[in-house]
TORLOLUM-903702 format. One record per residue (C-alpha): residue in three letters; x, y, z; residue number from 1. Coordinates in steps of 0.001 Angstrom, whole numbers, padded with zeros to 6 digits. Layout:
<atoms>
<atom><residuo>ALA</residuo><u>X</u><v>Y</v><w>Z</w><num>NUM</num></atom>
...
</atoms>
This chain:
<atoms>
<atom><residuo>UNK</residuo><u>029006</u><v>029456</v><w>024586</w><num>1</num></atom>
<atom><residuo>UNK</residuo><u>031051</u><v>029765</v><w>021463</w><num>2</num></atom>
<atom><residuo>UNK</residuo><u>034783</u><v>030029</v><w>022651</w><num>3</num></atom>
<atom><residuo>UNK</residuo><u>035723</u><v>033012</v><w>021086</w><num>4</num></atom>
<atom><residuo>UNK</residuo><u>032625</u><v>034916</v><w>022510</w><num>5</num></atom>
<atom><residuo>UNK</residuo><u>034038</u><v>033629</v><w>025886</w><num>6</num></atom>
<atom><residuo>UNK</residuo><u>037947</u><v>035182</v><w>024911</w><num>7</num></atom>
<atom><residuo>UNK</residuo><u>036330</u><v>038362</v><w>024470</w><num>8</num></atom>
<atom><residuo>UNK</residuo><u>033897</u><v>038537</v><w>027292</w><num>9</num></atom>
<atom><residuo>UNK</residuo><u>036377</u><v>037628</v><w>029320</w><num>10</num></atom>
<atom><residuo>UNK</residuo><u>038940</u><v>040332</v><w>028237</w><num>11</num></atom>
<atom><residuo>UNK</residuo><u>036377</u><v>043255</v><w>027823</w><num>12</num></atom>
<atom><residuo>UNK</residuo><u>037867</u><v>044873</v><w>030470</w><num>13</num></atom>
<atom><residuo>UNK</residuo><u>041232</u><v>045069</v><w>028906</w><num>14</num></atom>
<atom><residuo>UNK</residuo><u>040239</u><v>045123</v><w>025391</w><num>15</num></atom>
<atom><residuo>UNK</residuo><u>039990</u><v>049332</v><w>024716</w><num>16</num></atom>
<atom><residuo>UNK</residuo><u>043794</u><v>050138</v><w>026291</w><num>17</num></atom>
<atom><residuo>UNK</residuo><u>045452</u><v>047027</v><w>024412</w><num>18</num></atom>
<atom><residuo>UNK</residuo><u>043646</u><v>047588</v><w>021139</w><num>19</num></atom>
<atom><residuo>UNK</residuo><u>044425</u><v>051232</v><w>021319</w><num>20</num></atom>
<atom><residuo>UNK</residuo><u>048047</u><v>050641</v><w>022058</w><num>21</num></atom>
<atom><residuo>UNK</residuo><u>048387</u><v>047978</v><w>019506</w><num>22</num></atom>
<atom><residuo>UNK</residuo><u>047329</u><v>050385</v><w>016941</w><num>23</num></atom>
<atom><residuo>UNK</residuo><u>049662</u><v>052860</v><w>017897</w><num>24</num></atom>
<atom><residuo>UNK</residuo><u>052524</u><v>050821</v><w>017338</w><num>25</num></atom>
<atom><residuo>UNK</residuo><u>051009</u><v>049581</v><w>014082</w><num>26</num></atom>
<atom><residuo>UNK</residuo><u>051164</u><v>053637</v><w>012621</w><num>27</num></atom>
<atom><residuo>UNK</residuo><u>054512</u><v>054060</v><w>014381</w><num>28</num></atom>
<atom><residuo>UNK</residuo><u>056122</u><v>050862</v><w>013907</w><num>29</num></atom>
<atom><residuo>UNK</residuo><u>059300</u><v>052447</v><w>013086</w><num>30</num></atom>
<atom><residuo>UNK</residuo><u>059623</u><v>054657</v><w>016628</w><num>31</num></atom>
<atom><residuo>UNK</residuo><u>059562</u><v>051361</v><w>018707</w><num>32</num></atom>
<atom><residuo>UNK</residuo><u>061701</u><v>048224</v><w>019472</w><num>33</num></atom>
<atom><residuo>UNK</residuo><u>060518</u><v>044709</v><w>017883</w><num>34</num></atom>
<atom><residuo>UNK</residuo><u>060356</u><v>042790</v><w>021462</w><num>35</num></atom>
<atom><residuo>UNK</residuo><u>058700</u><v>045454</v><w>022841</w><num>36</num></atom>
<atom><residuo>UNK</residuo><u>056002</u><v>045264</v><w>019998</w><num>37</num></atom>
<atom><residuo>UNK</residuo><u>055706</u><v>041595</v><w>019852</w><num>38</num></atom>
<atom><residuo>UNK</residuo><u>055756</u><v>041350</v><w>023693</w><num>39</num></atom>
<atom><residuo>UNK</residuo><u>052253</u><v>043671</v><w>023534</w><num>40</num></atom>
<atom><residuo>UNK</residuo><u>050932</u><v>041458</v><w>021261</w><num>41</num></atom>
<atom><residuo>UNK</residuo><u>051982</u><v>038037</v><w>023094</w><num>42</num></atom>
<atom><residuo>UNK</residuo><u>050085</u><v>039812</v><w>025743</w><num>43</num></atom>
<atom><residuo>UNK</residuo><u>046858</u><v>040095</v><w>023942</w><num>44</num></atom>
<atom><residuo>UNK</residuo><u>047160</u><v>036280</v><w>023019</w><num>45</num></atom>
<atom><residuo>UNK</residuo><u>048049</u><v>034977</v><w>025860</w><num>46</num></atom>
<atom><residuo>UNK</residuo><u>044939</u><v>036363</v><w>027882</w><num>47</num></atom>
<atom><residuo>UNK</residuo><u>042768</u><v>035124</v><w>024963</w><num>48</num></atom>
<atom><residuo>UNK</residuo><u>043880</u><v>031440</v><w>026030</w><num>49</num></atom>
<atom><residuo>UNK</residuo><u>043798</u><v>031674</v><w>029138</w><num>50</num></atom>
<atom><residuo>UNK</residuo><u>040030</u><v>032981</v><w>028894</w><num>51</num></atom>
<atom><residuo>UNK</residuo><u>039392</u><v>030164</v><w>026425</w><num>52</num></atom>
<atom><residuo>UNK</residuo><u>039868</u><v>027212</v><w>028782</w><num>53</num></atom>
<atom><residuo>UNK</residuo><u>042498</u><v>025936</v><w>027027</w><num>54</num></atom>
<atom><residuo>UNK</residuo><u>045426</u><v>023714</v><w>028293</w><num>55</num></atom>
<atom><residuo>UNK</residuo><u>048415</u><v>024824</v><w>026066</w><num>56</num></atom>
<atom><residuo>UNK</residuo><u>050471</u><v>021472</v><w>026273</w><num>57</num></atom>
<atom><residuo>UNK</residuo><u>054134</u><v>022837</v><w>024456</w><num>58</num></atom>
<atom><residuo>UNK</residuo><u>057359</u><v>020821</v><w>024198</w><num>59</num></atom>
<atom><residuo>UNK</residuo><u>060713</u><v>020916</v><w>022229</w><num>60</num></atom>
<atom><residuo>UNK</residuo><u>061352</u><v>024703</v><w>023214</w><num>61</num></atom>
<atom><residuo>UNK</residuo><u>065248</u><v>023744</v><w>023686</w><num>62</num></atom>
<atom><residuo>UNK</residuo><u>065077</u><v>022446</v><w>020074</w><num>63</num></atom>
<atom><residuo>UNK</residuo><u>064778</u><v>026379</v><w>018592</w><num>64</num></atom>
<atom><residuo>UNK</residuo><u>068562</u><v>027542</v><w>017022</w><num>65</num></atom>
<atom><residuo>UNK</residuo><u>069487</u><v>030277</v><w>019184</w><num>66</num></atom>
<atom><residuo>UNK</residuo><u>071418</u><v>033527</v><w>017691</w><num>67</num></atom>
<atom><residuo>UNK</residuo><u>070663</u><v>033132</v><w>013989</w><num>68</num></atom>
<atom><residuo>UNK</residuo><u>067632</u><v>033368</v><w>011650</w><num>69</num></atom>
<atom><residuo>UNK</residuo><u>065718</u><v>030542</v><w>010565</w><num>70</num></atom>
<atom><residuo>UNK</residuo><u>062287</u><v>029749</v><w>008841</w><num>71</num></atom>
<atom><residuo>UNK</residuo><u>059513</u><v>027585</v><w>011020</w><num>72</num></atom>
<atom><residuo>UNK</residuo><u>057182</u><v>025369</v><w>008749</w><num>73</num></atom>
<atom><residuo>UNK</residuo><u>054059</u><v>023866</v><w>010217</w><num>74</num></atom>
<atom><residuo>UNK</residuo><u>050682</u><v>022400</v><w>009693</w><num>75</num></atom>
<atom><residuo>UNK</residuo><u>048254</u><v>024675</v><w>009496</w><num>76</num></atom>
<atom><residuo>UNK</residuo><u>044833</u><v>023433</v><w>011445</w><num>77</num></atom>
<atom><residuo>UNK</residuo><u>043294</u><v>026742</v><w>011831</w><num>78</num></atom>
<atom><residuo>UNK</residuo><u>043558</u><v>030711</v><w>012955</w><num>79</num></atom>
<atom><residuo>UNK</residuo><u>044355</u><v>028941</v><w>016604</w><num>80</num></atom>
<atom><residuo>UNK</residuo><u>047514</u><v>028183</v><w>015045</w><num>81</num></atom>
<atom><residuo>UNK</residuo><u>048874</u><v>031608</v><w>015002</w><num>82</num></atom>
<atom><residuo>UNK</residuo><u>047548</u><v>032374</v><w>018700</w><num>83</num></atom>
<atom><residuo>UNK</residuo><u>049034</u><v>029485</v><w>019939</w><num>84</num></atom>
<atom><residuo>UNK</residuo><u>052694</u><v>029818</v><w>017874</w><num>85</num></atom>
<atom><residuo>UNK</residuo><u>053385</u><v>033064</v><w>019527</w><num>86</num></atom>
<atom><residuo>UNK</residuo><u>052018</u><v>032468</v><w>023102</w><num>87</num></atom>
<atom><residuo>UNK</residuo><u>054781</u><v>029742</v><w>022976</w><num>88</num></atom>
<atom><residuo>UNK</residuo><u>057322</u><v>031197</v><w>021150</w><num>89</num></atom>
<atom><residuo>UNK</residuo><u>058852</u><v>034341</v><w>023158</w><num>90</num></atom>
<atom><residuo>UNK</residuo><u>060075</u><v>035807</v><w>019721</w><num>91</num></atom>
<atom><residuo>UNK</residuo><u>060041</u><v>037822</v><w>018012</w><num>92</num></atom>
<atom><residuo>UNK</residuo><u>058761</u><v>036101</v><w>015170</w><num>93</num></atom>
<atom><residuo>UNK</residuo><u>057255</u><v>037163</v><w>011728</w><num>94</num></atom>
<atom><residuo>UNK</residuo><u>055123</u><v>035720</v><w>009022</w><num>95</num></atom>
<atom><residuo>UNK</residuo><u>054240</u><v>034846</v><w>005666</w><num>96</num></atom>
<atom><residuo>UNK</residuo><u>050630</u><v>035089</v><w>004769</w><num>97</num></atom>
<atom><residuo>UNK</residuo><u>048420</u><v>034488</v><w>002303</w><num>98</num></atom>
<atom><residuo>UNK</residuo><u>047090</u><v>038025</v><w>000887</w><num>99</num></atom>
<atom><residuo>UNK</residuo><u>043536</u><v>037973</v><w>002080</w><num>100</num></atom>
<atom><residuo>UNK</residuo><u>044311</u><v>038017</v><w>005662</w><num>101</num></atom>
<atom><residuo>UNK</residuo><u>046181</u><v>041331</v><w>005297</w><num>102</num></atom>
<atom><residuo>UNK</residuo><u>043789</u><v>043759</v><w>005799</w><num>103</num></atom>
<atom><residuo>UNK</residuo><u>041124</u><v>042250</v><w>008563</w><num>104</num></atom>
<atom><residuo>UNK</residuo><u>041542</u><v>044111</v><w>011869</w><num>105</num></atom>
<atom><residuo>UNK</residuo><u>044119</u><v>042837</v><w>014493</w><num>106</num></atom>
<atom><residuo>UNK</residuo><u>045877</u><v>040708</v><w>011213</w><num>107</num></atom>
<atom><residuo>UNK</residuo><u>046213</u><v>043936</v><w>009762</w><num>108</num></atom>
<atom><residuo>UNK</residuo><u>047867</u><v>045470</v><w>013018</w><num>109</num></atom>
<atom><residuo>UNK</residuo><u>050096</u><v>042179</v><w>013729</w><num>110</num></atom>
<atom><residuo>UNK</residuo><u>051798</u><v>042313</v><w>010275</w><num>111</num></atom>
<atom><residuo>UNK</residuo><u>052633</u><v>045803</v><w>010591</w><num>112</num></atom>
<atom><residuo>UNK</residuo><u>054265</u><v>045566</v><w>014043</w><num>113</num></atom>
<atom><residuo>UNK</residuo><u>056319</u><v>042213</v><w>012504</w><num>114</num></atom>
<atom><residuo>UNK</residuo><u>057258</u><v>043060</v><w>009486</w><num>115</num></atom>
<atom><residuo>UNK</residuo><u>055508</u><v>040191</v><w>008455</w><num>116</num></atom>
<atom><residuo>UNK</residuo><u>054308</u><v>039481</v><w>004131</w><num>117</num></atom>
<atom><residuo>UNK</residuo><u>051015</u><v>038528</v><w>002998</w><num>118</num></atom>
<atom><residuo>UNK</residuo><u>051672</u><v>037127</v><w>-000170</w><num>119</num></atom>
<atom><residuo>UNK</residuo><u>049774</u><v>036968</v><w>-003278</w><num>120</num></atom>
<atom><residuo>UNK</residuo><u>049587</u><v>033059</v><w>-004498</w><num>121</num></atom>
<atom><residuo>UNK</residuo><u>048034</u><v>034622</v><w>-007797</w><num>122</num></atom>
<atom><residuo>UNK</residuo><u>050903</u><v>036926</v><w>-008744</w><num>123</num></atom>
<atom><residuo>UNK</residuo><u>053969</u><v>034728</v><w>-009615</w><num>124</num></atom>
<atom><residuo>UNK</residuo><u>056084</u><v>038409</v><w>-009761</w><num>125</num></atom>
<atom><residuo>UNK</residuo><u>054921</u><v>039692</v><w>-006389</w><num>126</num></atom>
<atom><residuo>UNK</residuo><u>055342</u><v>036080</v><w>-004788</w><num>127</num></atom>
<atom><residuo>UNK</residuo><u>058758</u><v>036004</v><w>-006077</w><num>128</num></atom>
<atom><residuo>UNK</residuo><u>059342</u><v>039462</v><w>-004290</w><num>129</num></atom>
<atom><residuo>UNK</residuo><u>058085</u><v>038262</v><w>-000974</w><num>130</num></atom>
<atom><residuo>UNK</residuo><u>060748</u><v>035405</v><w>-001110</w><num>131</num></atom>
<atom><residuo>UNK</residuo><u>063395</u><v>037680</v><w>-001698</w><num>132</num></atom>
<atom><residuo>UNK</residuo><u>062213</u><v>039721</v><w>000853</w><num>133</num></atom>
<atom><residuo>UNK</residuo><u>062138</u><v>036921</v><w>003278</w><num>134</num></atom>
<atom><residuo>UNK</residuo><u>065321</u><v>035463</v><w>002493</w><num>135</num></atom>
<atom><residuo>UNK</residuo><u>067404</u><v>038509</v><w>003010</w><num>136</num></atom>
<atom><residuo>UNK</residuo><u>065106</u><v>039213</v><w>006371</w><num>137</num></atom>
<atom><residuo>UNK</residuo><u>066005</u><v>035203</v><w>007405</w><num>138</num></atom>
<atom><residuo>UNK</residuo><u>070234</u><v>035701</v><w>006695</w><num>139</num></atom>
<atom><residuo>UNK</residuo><u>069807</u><v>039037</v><w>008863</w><num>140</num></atom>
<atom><residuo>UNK</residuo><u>068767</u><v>036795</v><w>011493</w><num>141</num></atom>
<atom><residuo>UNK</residuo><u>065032</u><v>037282</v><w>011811</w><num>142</num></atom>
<atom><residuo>UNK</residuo><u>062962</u><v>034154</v><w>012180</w><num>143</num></atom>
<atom><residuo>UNK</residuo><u>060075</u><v>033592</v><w>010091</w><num>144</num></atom>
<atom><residuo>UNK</residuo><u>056856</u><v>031033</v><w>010469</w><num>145</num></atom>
<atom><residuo>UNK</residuo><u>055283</u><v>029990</v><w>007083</w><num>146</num></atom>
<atom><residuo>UNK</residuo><u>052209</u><v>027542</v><w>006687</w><num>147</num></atom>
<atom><residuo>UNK</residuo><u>053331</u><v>025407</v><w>003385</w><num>148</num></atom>
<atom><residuo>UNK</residuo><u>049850</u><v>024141</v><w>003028</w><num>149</num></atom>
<atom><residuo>UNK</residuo><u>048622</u><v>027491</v><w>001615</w><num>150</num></atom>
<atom><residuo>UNK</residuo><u>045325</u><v>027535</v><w>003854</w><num>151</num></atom>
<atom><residuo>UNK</residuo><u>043934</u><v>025221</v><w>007046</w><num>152</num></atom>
<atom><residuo>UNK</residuo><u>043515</u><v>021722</v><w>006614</w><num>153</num></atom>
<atom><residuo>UNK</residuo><u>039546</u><v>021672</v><w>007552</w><num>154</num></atom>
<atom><residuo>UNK</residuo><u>039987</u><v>017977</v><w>008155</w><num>155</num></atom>
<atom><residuo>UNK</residuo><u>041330</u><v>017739</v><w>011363</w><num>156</num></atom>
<atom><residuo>UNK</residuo><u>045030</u><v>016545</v><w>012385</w><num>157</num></atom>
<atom><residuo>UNK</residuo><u>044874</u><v>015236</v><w>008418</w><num>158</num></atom>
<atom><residuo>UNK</residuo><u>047260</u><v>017551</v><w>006339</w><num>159</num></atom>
<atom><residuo>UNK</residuo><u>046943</u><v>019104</v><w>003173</w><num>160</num></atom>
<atom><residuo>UNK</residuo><u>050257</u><v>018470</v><w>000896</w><num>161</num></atom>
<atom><residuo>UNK</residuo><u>052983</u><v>020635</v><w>001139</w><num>162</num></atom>
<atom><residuo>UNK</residuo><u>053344</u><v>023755</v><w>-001404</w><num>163</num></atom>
<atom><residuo>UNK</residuo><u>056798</u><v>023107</v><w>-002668</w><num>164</num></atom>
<atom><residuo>UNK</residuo><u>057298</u><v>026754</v><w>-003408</w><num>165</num></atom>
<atom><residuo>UNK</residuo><u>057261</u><v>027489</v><w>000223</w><num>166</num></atom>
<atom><residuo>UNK</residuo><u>060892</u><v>026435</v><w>000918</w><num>167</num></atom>
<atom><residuo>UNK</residuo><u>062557</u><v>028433</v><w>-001463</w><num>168</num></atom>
<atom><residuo>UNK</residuo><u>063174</u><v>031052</v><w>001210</w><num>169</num></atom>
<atom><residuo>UNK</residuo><u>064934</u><v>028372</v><w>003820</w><num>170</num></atom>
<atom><residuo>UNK</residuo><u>066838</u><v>027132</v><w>000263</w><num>171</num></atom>
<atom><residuo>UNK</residuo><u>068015</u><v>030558</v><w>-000958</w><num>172</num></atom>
<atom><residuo>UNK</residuo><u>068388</u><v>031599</v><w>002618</w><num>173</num></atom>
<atom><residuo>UNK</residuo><u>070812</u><v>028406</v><w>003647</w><num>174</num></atom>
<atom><residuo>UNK</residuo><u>069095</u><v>028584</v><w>006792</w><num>175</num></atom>
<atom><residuo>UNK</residuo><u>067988</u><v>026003</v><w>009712</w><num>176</num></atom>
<atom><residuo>UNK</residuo><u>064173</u><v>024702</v><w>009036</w><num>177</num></atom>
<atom><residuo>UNK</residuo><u>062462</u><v>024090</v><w>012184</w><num>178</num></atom>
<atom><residuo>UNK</residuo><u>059287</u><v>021872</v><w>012220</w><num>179</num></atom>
<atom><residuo>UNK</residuo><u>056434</u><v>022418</v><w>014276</w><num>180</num></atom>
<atom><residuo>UNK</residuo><u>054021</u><v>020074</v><w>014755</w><num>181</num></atom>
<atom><residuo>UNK</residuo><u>050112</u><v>021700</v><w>015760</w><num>182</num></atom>
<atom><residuo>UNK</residuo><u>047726</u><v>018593</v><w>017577</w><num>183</num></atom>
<atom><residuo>UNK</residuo><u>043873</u><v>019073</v><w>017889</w><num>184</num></atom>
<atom><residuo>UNK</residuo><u>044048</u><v>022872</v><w>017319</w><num>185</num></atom>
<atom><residuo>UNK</residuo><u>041300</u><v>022864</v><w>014816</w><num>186</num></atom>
<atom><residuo>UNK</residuo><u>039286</u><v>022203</v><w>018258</w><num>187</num></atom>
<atom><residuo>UNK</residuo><u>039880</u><v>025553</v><w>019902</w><num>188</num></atom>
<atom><residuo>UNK</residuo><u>037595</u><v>027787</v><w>017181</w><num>189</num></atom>
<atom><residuo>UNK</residuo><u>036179</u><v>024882</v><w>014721</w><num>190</num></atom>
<atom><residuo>UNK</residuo><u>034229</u><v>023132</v><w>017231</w><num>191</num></atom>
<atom><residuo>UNK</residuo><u>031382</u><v>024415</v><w>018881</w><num>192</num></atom>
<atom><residuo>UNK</residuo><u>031268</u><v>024965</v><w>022780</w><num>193</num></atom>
<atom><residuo>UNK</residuo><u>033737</u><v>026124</v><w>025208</w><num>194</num></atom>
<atom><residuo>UNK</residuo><u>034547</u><v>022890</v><w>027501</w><num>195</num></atom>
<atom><residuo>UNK</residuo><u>037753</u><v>022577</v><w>028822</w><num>196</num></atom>
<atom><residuo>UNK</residuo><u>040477</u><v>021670</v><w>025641</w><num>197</num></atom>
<atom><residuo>UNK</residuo><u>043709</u><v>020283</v><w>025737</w><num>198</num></atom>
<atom><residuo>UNK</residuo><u>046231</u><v>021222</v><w>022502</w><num>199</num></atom>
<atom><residuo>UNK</residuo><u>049627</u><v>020567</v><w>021731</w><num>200</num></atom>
<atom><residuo>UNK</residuo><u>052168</u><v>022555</v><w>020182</w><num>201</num></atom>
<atom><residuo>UNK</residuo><u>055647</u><v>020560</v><w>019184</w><num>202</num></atom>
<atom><residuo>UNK</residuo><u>058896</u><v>022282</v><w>018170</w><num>203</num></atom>
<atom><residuo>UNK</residuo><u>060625</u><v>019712</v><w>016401</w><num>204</num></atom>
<atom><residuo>UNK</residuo><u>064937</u><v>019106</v><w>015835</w><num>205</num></atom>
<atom><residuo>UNK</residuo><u>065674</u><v>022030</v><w>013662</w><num>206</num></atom>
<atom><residuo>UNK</residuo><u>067059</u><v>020489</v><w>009990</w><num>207</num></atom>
<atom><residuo>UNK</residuo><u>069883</u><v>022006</v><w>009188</w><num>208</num></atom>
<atom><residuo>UNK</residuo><u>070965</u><v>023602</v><w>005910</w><num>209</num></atom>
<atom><residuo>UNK</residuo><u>073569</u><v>020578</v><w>005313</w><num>210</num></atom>
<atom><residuo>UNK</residuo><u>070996</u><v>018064</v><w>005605</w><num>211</num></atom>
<atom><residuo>UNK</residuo><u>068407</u><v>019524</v><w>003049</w><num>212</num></atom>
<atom><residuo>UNK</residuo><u>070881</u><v>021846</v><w>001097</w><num>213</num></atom>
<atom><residuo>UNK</residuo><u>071049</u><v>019329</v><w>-001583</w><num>214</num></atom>
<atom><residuo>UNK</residuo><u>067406</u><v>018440</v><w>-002175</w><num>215</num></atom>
<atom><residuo>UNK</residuo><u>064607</u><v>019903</v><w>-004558</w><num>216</num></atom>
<atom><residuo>UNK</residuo><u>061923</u><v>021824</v><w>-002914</w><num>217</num></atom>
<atom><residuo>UNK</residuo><u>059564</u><v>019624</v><w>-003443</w><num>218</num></atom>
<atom><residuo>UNK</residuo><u>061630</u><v>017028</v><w>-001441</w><num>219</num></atom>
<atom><residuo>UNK</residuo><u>061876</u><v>019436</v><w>001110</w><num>220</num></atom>
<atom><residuo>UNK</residuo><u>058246</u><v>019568</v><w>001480</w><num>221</num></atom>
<atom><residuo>UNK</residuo><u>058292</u><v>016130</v><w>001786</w><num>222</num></atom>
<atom><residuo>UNK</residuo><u>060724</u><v>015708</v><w>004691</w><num>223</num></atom>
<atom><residuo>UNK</residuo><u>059321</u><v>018167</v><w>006711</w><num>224</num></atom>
<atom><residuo>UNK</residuo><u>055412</u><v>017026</v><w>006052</w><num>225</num></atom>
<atom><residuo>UNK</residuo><u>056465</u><v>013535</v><w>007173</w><num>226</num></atom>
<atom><residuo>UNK</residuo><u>058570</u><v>014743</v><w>010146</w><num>227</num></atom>
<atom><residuo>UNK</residuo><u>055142</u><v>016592</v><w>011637</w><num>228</num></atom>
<atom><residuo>UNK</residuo><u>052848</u><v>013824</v><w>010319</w><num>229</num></atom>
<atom><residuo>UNK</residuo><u>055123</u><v>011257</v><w>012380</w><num>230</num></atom>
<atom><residuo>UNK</residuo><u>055155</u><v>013683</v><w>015520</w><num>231</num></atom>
<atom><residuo>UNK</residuo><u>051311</u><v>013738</v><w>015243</w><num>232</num></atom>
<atom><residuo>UNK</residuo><u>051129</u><v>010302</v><w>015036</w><num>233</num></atom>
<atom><residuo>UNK</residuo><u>053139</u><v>009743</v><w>018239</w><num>234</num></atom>
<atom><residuo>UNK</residuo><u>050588</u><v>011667</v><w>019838</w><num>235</num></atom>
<atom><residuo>UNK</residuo><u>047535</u><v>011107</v><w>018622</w><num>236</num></atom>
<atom><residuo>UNK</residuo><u>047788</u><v>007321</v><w>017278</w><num>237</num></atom>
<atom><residuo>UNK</residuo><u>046100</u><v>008980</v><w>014100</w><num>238</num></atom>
<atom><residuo>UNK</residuo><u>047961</u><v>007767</v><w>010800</w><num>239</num></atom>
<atom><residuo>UNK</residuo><u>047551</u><v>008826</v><w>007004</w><num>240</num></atom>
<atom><residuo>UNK</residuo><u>047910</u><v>012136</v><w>007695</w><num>241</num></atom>
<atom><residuo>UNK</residuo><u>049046</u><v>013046</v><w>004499</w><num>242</num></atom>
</atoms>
């Protein structure tokens, strides 16, 4: 059986209230409190992998900066990615996206409970805005998870390079950047079947603003691409990545 079918079977029961609620706080976003909104939606996820068979193997928790905002940046192996980011991460956390995830169902319910962006790749003036946006969220002391490779990988643990671009929030922002490191979660939805899956998420040592201050953006993109290329490497044996 195809693993999502088996999420969803699986959760029929408990599908209608959750759904229902979910979309209540996405048309009255305002009336309720973030955690409590984020918390509903951590629910949803985490009952999806636990349906799926899935073996959620997380480390480097201790390694996320506690009472400040900061930006996470990781490889981007699928929509698993997302599931699995805030089933391990007790938030709340927001995101960047790319525009045309913004209005399919669910998506279109997460960002408005978040405050998360979809942003617009095409339109230099309205990507510009969602930087600024996210920057002044970020020094306010939100946290924020962007994908620099602009879409999934499709190629496994391999990596796509690094849009450059995607660090000018942490730059203008002066805030700590905060790796994460995704291993085999192109398996969970990619690959056909629903056997019993093992995946790995890894929070990495957060790089501070003082170490990374002083760099171009596309050097950023390089230091943290080779910082989650070496963590997958450690666990996979897989090299090249990038």
């Amino acid at each position: 059986m195809n693993r999502l079918a088996l999420m969803i079977l699986r959760n029929l029961h408990h599908i209608p209230s959750l759904w229902l609620k979910l979309c209540h706080y996405a048309k009255h976003t305002d009336e309720y409190p973030e955690g409590e909104k984020y918390n509903h939606i951590r629910r949803i996820l985490q009952l999806a992998v636990k349906a799926g068979n899935l073996d959620l193997v997380v480390t480097g928790r201790e390694n996320i900066p506690d009472g400040t905002g900061f930006i996470m940046y990781g490889n981007h192996q699928g929509m698993f990615d997302v599931l699995a980011l805030a089933v391990s991460y007790e938030g709340p956390l927001a995101a960047v996206l790319k525009k045309e995830l913004a209005n399919i169902p669910f998506l279109k319910q997460v960002i408005a409970c978040t405050k998360s962006f979809a942003m617009d790749r095409e339109d230099v003036r309205q990507a510009m805005t969602v930087i600024r946006s996210v920057t002044q969220e970020v020094q306010a002391g939100r946290r924020y998870v962007i994908f620099p490779e602009g879409t999934r990988s499709k190629n496994g643990n391999k990596m796509r390079p690094f849009h450059a671009g995607s660090f000018r929030c942490a730059l203008k922002a002066k805030c700590p950047i905060v790796p994460i490191a995704f291993v085999d979660c192109f398996k969970v939805l990619d690959q056909k079947g629903s056997h019993p899956l093992t995946v790995q998420v890894h929070y990495l040592d957060p790089i501070p603003f003082e170490e990374y201050g002083h760099l171009k953006t596309t050097e950023v993109a390089a230091l943290v691409q080779q910082r989650i290329a070496d963590k997958i490497t450690e666990c996979t044996g897989e090299t090249d990545l990038i």
